[in-house]
GULUM-703831 format. One line per 4 residues: number of its first residue (from 1); their letters; for each residue x, y, z of N, C-alpha, C. Coordinates in steps of 0.05 Angstrom, whole numbers. Atoms other than C-alpha are relative to their C-alpha. Example, Ala and Ser with C-alpha at 12.3 -4.5 7.8 and 13.67 -1.06 7.14 Angstrom:
<sites>
1 = AS = 18 -24 0 246 -90 156 18 24 0; -16 -24 -1 273 -21 143 -15 22 14;
</sites>
This chain:
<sites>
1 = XXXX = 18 5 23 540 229 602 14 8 -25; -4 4 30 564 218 529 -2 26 -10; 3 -14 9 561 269 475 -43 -11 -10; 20 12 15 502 223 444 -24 2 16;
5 = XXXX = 26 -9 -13 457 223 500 -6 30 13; 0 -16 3 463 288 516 -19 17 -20; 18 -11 25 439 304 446 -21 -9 11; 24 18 2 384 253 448 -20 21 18;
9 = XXXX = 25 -1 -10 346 286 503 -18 22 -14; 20 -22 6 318 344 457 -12 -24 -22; 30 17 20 285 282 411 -25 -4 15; 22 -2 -21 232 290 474 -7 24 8;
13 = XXXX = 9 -22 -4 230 354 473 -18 22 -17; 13 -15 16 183 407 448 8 21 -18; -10 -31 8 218 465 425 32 -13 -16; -19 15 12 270 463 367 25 16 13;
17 = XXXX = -20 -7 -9 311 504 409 20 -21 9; -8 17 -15 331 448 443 14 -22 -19; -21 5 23 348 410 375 24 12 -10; -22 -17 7 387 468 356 33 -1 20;
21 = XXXX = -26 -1 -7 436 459 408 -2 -29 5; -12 25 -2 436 381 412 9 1 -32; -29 -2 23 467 389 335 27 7 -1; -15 -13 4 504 437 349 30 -19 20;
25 = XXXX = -17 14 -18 540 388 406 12 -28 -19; -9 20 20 538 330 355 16 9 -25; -14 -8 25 566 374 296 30 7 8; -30 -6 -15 630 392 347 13 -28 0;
29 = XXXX = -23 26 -11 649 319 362 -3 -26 -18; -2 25 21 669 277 300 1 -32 15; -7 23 -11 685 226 351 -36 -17 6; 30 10 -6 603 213 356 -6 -9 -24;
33 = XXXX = 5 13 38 591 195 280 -5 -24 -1; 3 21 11 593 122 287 -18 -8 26; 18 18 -18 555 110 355 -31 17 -8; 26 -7 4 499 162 323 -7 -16 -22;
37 = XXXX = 12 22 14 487 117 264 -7 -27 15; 13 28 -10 491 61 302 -30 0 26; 23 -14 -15 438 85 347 -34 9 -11; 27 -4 28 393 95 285 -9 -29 -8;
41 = XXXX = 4 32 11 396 26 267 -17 -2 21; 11 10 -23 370 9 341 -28 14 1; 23 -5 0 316 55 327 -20 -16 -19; 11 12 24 298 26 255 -6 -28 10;
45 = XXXX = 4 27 -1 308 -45 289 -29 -3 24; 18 8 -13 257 -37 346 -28 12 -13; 21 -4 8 207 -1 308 -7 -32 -26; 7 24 14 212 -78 267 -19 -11 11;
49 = XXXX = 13 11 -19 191 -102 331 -26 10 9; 23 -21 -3 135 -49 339 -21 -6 -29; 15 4 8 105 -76 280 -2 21 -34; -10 -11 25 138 -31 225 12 -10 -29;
53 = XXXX = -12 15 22 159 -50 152 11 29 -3; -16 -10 19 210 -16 110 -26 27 -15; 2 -14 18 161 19 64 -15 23 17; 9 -23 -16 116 53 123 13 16 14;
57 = XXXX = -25 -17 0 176 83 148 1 21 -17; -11 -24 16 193 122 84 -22 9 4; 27 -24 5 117 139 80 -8 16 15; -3 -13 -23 115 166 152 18 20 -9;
61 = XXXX = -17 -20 -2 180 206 136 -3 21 -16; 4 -20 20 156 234 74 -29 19 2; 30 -17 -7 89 256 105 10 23 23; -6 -25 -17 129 289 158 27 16 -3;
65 = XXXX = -40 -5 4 200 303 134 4 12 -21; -7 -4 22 231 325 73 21 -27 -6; -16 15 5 276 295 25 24 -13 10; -26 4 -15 338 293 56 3 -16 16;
69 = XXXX = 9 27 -32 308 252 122 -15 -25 -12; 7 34 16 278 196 69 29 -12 -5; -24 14 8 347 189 43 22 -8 17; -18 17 -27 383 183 111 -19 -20 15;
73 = XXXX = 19 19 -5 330 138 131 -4 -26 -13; -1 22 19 336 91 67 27 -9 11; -19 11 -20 406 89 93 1 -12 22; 5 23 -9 398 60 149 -22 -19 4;
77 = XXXX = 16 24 14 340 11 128 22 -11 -6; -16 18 4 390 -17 86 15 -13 10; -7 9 -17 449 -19 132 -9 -22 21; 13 17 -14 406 -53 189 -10 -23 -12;
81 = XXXX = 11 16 19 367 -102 137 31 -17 -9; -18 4 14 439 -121 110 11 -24 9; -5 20 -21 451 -169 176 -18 -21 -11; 7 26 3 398 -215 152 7 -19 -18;
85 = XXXX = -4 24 20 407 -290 121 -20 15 -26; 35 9 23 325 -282 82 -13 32 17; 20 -20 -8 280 -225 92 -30 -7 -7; 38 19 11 197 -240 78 5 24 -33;
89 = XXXX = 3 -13 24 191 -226 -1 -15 26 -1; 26 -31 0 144 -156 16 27 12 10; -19 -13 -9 208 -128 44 21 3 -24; -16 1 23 252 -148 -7 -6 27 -19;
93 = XXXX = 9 -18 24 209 -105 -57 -1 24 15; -3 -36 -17 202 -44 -4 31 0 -8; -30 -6 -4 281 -49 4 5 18 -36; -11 -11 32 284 -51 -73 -13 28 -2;
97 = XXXX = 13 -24 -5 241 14 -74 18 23 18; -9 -22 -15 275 56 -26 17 25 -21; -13 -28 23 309 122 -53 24 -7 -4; -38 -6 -1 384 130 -79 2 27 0;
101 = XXXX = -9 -36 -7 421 191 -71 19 3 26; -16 -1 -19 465 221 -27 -9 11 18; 13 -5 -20 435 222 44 9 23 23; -16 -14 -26 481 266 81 9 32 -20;
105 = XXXX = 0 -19 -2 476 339 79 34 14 2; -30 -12 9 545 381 60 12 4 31; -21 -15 -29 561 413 132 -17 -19 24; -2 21 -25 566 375 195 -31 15 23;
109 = XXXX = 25 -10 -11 509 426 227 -32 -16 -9; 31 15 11 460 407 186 -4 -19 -6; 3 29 7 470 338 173 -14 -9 23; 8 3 -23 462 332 251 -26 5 4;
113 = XXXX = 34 3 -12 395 365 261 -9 -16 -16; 15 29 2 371 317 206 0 -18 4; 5 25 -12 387 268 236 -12 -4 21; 20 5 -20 350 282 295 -15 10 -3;
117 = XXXX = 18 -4 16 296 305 264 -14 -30 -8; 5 21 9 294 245 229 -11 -11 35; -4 21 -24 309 200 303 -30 16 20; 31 -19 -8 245 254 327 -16 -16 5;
121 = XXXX = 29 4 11 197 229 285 0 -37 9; 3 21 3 224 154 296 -6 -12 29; 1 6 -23 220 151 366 -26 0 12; 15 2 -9 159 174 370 -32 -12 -13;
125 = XXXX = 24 18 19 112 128 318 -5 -17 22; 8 18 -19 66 84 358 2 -23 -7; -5 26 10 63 13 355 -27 -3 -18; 27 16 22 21 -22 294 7 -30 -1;
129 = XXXX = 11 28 1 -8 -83 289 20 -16 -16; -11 25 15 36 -141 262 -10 -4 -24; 29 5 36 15 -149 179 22 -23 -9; -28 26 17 78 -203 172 26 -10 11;
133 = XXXX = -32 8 -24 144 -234 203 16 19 -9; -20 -20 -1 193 -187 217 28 -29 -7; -32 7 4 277 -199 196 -5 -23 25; -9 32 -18 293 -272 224 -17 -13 20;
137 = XXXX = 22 20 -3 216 -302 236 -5 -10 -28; 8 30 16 197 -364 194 -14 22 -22; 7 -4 22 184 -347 123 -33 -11 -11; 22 12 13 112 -356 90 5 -8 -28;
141 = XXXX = -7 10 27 121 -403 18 -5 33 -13; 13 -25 27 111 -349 -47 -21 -7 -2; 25 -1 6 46 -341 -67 2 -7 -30; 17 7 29 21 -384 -135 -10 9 -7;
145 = XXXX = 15 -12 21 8 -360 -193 1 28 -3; -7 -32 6 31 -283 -179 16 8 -31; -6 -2 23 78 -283 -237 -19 6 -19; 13 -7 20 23 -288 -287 -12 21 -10;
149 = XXXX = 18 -23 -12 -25 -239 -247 19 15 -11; -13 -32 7 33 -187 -252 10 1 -30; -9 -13 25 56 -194 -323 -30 2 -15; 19 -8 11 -19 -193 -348 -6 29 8;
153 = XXXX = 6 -31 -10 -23 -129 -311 21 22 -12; -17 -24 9 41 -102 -334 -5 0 -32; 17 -9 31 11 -107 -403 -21 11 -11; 21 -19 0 -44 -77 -387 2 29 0;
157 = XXXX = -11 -26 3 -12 -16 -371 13 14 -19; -16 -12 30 33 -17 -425 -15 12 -28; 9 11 28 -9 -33 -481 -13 43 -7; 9 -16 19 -32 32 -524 -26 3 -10;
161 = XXXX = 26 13 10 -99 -2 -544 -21 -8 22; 19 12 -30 -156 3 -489 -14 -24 -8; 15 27 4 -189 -60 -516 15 -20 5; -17 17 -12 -125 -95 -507 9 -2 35;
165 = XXXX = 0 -3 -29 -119 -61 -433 -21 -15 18; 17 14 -14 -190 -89 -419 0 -30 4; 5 31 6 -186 -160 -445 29 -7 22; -19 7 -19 -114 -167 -397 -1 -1 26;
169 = XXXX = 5 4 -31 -141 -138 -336 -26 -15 4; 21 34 -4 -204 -180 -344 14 -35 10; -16 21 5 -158 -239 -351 14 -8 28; -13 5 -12 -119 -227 -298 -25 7 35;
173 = XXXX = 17 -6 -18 -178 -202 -248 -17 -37 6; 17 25 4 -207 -284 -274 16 -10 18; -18 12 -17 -140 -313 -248 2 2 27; -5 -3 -27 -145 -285 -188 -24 -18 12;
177 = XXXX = 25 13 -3 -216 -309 -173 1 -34 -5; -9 30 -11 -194 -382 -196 20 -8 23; -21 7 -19 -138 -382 -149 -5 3 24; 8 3 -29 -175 -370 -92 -25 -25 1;
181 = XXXX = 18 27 -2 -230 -424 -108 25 -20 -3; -22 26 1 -169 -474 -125 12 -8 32; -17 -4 -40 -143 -448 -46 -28 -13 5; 25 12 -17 -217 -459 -23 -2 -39 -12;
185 = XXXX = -4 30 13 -209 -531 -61 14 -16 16; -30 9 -28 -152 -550 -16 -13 -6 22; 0 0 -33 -176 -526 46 -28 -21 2; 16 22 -4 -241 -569 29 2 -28 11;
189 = XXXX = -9 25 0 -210 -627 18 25 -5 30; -11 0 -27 -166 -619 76 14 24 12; 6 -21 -13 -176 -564 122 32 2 14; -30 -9 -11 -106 -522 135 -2 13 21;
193 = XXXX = 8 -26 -21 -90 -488 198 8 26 -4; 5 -28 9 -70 -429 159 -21 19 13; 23 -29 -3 -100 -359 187 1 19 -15; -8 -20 23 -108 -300 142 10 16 15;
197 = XXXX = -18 -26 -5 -54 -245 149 4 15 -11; 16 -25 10 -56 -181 126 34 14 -12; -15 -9 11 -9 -136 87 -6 38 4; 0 -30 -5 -1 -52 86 -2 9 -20;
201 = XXXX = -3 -14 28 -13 -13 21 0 25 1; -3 -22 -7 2 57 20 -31 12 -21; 23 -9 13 -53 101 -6 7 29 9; -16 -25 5 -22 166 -26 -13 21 -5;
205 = XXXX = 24 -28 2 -52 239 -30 12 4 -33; 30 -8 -13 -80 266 -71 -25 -16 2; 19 25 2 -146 237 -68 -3 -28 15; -10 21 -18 -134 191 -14 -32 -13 5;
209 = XXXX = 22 15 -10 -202 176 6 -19 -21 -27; 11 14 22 -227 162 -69 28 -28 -4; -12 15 10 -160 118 -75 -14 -29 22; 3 19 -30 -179 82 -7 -29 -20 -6;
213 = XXXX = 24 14 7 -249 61 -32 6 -23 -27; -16 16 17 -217 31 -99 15 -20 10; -13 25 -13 -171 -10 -57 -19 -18 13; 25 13 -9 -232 -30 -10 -15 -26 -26;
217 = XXXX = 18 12 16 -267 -53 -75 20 -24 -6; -20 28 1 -207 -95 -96 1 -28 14; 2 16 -27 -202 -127 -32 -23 -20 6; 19 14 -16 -271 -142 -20 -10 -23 -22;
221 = XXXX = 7 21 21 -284 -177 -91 20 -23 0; -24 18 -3 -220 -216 -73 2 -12 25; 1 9 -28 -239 -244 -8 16 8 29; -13 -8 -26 -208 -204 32 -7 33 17;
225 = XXXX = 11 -31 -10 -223 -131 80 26 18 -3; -29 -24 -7 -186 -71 74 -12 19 26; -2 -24 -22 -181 -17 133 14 24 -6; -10 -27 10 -164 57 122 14 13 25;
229 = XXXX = -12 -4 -23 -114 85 167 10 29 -13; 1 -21 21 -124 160 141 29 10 15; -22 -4 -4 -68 179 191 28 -10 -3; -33 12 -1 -7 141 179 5 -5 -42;
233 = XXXX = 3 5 24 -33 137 101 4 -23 -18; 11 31 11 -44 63 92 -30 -8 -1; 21 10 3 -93 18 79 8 -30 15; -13 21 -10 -81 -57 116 -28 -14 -10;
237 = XXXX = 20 16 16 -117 -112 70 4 -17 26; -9 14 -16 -128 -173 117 -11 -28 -22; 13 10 18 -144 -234 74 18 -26 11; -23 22 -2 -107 -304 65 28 9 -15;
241 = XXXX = -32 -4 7 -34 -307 46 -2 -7 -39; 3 -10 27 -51 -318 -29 -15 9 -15; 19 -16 12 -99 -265 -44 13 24 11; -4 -35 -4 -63 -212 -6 19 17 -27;
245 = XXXX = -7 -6 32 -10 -200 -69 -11 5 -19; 21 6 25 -59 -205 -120 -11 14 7; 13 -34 -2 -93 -150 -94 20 24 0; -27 -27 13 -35 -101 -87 3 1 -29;
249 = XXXX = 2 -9 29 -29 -113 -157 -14 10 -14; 21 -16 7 -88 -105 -178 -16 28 -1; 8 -25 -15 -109 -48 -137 26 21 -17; -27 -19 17 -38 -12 -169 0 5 -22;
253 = XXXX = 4 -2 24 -50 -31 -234 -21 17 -12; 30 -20 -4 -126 0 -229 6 25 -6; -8 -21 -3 -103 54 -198 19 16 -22; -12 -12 20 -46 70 -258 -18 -6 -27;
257 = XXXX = 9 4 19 -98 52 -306 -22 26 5; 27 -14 -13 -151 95 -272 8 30 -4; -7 -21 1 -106 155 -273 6 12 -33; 2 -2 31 -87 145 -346 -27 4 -15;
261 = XXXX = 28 -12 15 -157 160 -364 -6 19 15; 12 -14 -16 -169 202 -313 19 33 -24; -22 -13 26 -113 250 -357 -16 5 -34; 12 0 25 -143 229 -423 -34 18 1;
265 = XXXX = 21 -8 -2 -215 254 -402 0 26 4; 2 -34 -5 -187 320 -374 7 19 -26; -3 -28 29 -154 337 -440 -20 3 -26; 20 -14 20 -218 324 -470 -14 25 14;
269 = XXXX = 10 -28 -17 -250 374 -427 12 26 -6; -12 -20 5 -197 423 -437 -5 11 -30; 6 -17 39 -207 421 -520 -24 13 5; 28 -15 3 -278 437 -504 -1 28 15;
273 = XXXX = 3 -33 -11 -262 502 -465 -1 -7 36; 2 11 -27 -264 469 -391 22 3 17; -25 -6 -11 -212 481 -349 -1 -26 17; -1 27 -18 -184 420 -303 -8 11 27;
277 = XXXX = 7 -3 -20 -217 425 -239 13 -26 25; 1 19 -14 -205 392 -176 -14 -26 12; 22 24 -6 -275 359 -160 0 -13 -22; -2 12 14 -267 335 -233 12 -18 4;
281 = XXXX = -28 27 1 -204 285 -215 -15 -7 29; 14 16 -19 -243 269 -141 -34 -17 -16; 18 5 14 -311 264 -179 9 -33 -22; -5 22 17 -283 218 -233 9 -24 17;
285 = XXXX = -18 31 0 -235 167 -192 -21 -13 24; 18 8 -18 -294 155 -141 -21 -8 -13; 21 18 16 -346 134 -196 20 -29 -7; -13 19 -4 -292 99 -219 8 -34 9;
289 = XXXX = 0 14 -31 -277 65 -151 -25 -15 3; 20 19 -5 -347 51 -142 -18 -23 -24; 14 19 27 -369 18 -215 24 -19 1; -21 24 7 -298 -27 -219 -8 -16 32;
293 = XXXX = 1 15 -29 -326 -50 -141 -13 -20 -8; 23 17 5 -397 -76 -171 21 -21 -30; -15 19 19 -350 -107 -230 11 -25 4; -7 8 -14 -311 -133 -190 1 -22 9;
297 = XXXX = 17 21 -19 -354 -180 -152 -12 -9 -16; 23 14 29 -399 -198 -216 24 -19 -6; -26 25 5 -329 -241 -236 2 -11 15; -3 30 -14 -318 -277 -179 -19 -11 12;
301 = XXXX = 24 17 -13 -389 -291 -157 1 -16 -32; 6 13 27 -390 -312 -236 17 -27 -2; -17 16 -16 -331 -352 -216 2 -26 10; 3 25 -26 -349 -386 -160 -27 -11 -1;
305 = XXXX = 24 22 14 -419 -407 -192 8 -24 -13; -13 29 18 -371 -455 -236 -7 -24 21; -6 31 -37 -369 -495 -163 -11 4 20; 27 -6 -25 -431 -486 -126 18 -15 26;
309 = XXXX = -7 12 -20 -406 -544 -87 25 12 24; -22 -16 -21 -346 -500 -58 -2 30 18; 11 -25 0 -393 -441 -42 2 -5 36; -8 -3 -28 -388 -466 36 21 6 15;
313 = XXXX = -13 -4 -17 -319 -467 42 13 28 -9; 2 -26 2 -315 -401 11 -13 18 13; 10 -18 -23 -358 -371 54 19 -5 33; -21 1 -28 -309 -411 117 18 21 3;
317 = XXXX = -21 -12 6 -254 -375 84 -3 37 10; 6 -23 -3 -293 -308 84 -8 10 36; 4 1 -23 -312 -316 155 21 10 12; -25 -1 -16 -240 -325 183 5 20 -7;
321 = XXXX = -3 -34 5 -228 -258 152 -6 20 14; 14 -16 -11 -274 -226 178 0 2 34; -4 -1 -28 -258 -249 248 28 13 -9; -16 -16 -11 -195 -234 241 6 33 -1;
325 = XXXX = -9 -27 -1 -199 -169 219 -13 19 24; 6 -12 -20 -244 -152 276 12 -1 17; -14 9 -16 -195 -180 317 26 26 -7; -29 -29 -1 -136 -128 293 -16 30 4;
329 = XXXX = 7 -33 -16 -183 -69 296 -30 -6 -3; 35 10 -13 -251 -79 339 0 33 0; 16 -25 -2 -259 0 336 -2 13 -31; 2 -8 25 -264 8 268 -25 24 -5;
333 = XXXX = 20 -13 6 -313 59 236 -2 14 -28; 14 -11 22 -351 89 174 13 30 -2; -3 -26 0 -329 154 143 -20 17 -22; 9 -15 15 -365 198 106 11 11 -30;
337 = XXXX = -28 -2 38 -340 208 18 -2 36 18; -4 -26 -1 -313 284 30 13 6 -27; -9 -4 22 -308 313 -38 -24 7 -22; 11 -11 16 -335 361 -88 -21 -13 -25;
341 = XXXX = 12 21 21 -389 331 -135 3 26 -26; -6 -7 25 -374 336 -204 -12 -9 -24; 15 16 14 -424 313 -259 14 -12 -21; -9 11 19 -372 303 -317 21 -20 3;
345 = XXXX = -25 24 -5 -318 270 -276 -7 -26 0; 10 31 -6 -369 223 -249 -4 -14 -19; 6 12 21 -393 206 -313 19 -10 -17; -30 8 7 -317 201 -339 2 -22 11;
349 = XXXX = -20 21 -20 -293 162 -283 -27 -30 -5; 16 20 2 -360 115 -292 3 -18 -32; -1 16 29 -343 101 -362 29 -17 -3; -19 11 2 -274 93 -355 8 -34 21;
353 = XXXX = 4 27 -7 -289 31 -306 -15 -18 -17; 4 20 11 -336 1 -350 16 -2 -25; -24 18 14 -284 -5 -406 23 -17 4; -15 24 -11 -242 -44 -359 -9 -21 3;
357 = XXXX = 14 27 1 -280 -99 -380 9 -27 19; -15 23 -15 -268 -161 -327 -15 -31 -11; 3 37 6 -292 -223 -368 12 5 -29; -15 -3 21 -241 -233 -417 -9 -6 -33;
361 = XXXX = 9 11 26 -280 -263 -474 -26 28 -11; 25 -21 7 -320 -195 -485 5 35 1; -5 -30 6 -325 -117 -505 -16 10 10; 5 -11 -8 -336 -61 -484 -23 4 21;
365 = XXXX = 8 -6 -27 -387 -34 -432 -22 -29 7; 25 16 -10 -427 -86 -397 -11 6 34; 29 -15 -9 -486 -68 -352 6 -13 27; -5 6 -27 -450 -98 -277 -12 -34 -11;
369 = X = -9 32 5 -441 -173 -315 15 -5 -5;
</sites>
């Protein structure tokens, strides 16, 4: 038996004793260096097959790891990823995302246990559900009309001027909502065998459960479901193939818009003698969450009144959704909001949704129209 397997059997084992001396065997024999990387790849490549992307990877590593095991981890991502012709454009943008830096630890000891450390945690992730073709399955076209979506959004964020922030993400919350009646237009006129397929969005602490409802709301005004996967710290939208983008955006944009007030409201609090609290920032981004939901949906039911006549195959559309999402997870369930009530956040976080005005031809607060 090898130096390599040897090591390997304490990635099954309980006790880091047992790490400690499979490094210590890998840190003696330079001659192992290139079959333990390559051996990493084989892990990164079958967890493809298991139903893994690029970005849940780092977020797994960084929920259980430190720095050091993201950045030998982005390493080989890349490496591995490097073999293909095309990758599916959601990968692309994880890849682009990954960390830089130098992944490898000064002394040969300790580079080793992180690496099995790392090869630990990768061995033993379960399988998840399929959300997209893995490296070298058939490509789905780009999704129409994203471009616009995302630069109206990145000016939303930019902009300095909340009246200009409202009138952009209105604008761009409209586009979305035509672009799925234009899809339901299509499939009217001649019914695709397209199924809806689902995407992964990370939903990051703190505040995970108020972020998770905000995404929900996104999702559901956008014809599509989200699911909360509090352990692995995603969210998996399931929708058609051009509504799932257009919600990541959205939902991101929100979210950095949502926080930018969330900031501005605390340092009013603070002039008044208030100190920043915690249930204040849960309190606030969960009113939030739930007034940009009812918003939300007042636009694209407003929307899709333009074209009564397409109100059936919008509902087909919403259907297939809904099967399939029962179909990836039939045990789904309800959770309970867990989190401090706060009367000024709520009332913050409720205001700061209705100045995200979503019908572009109009100011400030309106009353869930």
């Amino acid at each position: 038996m090898g130096t390599i397997d040897k090591a390997f059997g304490a990635l099954y084992a309980s006790d880091n004793g047992s790490l400690d001396t499979a490094a210590s065997l890998l840190a003696a024999d330079r001659g192992a260096d290139a079959e333990l990387a390559r051996r990493g790849e084989e892990f990164v490549r079958t967890l493809w097959a298991r139903g893994w992307q690029p970005a849940d990877l780092v977020r797994a590593a960084r929920r259980d790891l430190a720095d050091e095991h993201v950045r030998l981890l982005a390493g080989l991502i890349r490496t591995e990823t490097a073999g293909y012709g095309r990758l599916p454009h959601r990968w692309e943008a994880q890849l682009a995302e990954l960390p830089e830096g130098p992944g490898r630890p000064a002394d040969r000891f300790s580079y080793a246990t992180a690496v099995l450390e790392l090869y630990r945690l990768l061995v033993r992730l379960p399988r998840l559900d399929a959300v997209g073709p893995a490296p070298g399955e058939a490509l789905p076209p780009p999704t129409a009309g994203e471009p616009r979506i995302r630069a109206l959004l990145a000016k939303a964020e930019a902009t300095g001027y909340p009246e200009e922030a409202e009138a952009l993400t209105a604008k761009a919350q409209e586009l979305m909502a035509r672009h799925s009646l234009d899809e339901a237009t299509l499939a009217a006129g001649a019914p695709s065998p397209e199924a809806p397929g689902a995407i992964r969005i990370g939903v990051d602490p703190p505040y995970e459960q108020a972020k998770a409802i905000l995404l929900d709301a996104v999702a559901t005004a956008n014809h599509c479901r989200a699911v909360w996967n509090e352990a692995h710290g995603f969210s998996t939208v399931v929708g058609f193939e051009s509504d799932l983008d257009p919600v990541e955006l959205l939902y991101t944009s929100l979210l950095v818009q949502g926080t930018a007030a969330m900031t501005r409201a605390e340092a009013e609090q603070r002039a008044g003698g208030r100190r920043r609290t915690k249930s204040f920032r849960q309190s606030f981004l969960l009113a939030y969450a739930n007034r940009l939901g009812a918003r939300l949906s007042a636009t694209s039911r407003r929307v899709a009144a333009e074209a009564p006549t397409l109100l059936p195959a919008l509902a087909s559309r919403e259907a297939a959704v809904t099967t399939r999402t029962d179909e990836l997870f039939p045990e789904t369930r309800t959770t309970r909001v867990r989190a401090a009530w706060d009367e000024a956040g709520w009332t913050h976080g409720a205001t700061a949704a209705d100045r995200a005005t979503l019908h572009p031809n109009r100011r400030g607060v309106e009353n869930g129209t």
